[in-house]
N, C-alpha and C positions, 0 to 999 in steps of 0.2 A: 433535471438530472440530479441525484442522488450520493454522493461518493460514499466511500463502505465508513469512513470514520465522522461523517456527518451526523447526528442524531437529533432530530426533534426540529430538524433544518437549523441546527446551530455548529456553524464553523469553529473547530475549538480552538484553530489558532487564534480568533478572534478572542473567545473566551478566558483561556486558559495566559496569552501571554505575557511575562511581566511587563511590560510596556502599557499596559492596560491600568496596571494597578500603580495608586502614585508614592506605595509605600517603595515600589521596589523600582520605579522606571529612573531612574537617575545614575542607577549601580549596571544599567543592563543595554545589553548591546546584543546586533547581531552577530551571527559568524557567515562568512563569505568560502564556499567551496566550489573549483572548479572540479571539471566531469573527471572522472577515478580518483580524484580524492576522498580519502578514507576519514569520516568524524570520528570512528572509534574503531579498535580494530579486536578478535578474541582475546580473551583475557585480560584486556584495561581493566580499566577501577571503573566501575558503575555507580558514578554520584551525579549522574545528571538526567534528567529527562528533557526529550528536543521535539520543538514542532518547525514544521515547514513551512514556512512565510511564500517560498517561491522554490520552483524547479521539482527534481524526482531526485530520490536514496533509495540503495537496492539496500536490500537488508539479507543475509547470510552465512554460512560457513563454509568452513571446508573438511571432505571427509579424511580418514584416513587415507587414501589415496592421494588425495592432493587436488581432489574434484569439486569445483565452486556448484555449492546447492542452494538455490535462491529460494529465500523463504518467502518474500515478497516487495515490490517497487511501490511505495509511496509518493503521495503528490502533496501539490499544497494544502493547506490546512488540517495535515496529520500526522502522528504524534508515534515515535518510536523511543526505546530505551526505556520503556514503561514499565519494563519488570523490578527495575531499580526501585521502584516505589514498594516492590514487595518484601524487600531485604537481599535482591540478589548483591553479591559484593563486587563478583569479575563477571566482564560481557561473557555471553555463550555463542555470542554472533560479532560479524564485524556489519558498518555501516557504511556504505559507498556512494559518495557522490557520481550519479551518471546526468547531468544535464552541466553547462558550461558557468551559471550562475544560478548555482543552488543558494538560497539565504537561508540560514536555520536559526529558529529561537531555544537557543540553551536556556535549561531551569533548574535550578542545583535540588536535589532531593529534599533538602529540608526548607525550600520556599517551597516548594509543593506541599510537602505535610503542613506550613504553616495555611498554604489557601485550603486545604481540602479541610483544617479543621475551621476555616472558618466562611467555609460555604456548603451548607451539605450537597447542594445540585450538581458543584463540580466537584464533590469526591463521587457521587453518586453517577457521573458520567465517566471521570475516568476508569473505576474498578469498569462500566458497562465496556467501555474500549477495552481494556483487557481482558475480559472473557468473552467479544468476541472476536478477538484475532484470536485466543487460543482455540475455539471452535472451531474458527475458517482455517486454521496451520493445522489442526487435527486431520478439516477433510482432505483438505490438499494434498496431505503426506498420503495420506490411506489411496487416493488416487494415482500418485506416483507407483505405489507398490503394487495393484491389482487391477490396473487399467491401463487397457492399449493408447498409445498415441493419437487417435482419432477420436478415444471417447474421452480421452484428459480435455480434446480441444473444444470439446460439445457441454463439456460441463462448466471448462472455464466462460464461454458465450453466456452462457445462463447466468452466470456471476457478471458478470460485465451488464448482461439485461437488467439483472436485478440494481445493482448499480449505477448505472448510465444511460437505461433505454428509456423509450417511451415510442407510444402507441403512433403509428402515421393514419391518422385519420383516412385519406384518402384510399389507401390502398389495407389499411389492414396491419401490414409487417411493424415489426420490432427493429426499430432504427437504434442502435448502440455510436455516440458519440462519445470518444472512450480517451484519454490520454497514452496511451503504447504504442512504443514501437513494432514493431516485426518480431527483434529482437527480445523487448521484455516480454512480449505471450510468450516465446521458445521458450526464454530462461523456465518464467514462471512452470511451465508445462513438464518443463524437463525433459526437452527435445530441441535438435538443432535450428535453426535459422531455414535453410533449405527444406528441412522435412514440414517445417511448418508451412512451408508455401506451396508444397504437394499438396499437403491436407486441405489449406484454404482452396486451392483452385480444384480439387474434388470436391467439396463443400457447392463450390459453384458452378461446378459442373452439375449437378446432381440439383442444380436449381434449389438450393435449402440457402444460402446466403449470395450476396453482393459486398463486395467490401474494396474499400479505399482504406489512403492514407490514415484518417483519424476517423472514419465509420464506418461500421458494419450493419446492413440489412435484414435481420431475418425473417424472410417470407415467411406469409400470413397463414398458408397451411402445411407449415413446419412447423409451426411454433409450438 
């Protein structure tokens, strides 16, 4: 299994955390979030960049209406608040603890520019994390606007395939062993909870997946 902020199968909170380095592990600690706790909310001060040692952060805003638009749920060993590395000054999003012990590793902006100027592999990984979730927040949005509910939920599988699947020898299909709940695919999809579970049990009606709790199936001549 694969996660989307893994590259080169190196974990960057392994990588990246000051705890690692002995210039700075003495000054550095974790933070501890229970589930809807907010690590930053729109418009804070953006001087930090956080990785996830343990648990999920929804990452989001809200629109003029007052409508919560999920940008995307992060797991362990991935890294948000990374625009701050580019000169942003105020968030554009808030951060939300949804798991009951999230551990997050805060990294102030200017340890980061100290490690990225003195490693070029890990300045040379985090710009790659930041272009590509701007990729992945591109297609996603584009999905949102010009695709039905059913076809949002067929392209998120293929992201989750790409991701977290891999091949089941014996039968063929594409096994997705995935970290979400019910609820984050809705969010992520930008449909309710209920209409998501129409779609999966047509899905499986229609004999193209099988899914549980934390896997999803997808037969061998669907794929």
């Amino acid at each position: 299994m694969k996660s989307l902020w893994f590259f080169d199968d190196v974990n960057l909170f392994k990588v990246l955390c000051p705890h690692k380095f002995k210039a700075y592990k003495a000054d550095h600690d974790f933070d501890v979030y229970k589930k809807k706790d907010y690590i930053y909310f729109e418009e804070d001060s953006a001087n930090k960049v956080y990785l996830i040692e343990k648990g999920k952060v929804k990452i989001g805003y809200y629109s003029e209406e007052g409508d919560e638009i999920v940008k995307a749920i992060l797991t362990r060993g991935e890294i948000f608040g990374e625009t701050a590395i580019l000169g942003e000054s105020k968030r554009e999003e808030f951060a939300q603890s949804i798991d009951n012990s999230t551990s997050i590793c805060p990294v102030g902006v200017n340890t980061m520019y100290d490690l990225m100027r003195n490693n070029q592999t890990f300045s040379l990984k985090i710009y790659k994390v930041i272009g590509f979730r701007l990729r992945k927040l591109e297609r996603r949005l584009q999905l949102l606007l010009f695709k039905d509910a059913k076809t949002r939920l067929l392209e998120f599988l293929d992201e989750l395939c790409a991701e977290y699947g891999y091949d089941c020898e014996k039968t063929g299909d594409k096994v997705i062993q995935h970290p979400y709940t019910q609820k984050d695919i809705a969010c992520l999809i930008g449909t309710s909870r209920p209409t998501l579970n129409v779609l999966l049990n047509e899905l499986k009606e229609e004999r193209i997946i099988e899914f549980s709790r934390k896997e999803i199936r997808i037969h061998e001549k669907s794929a």
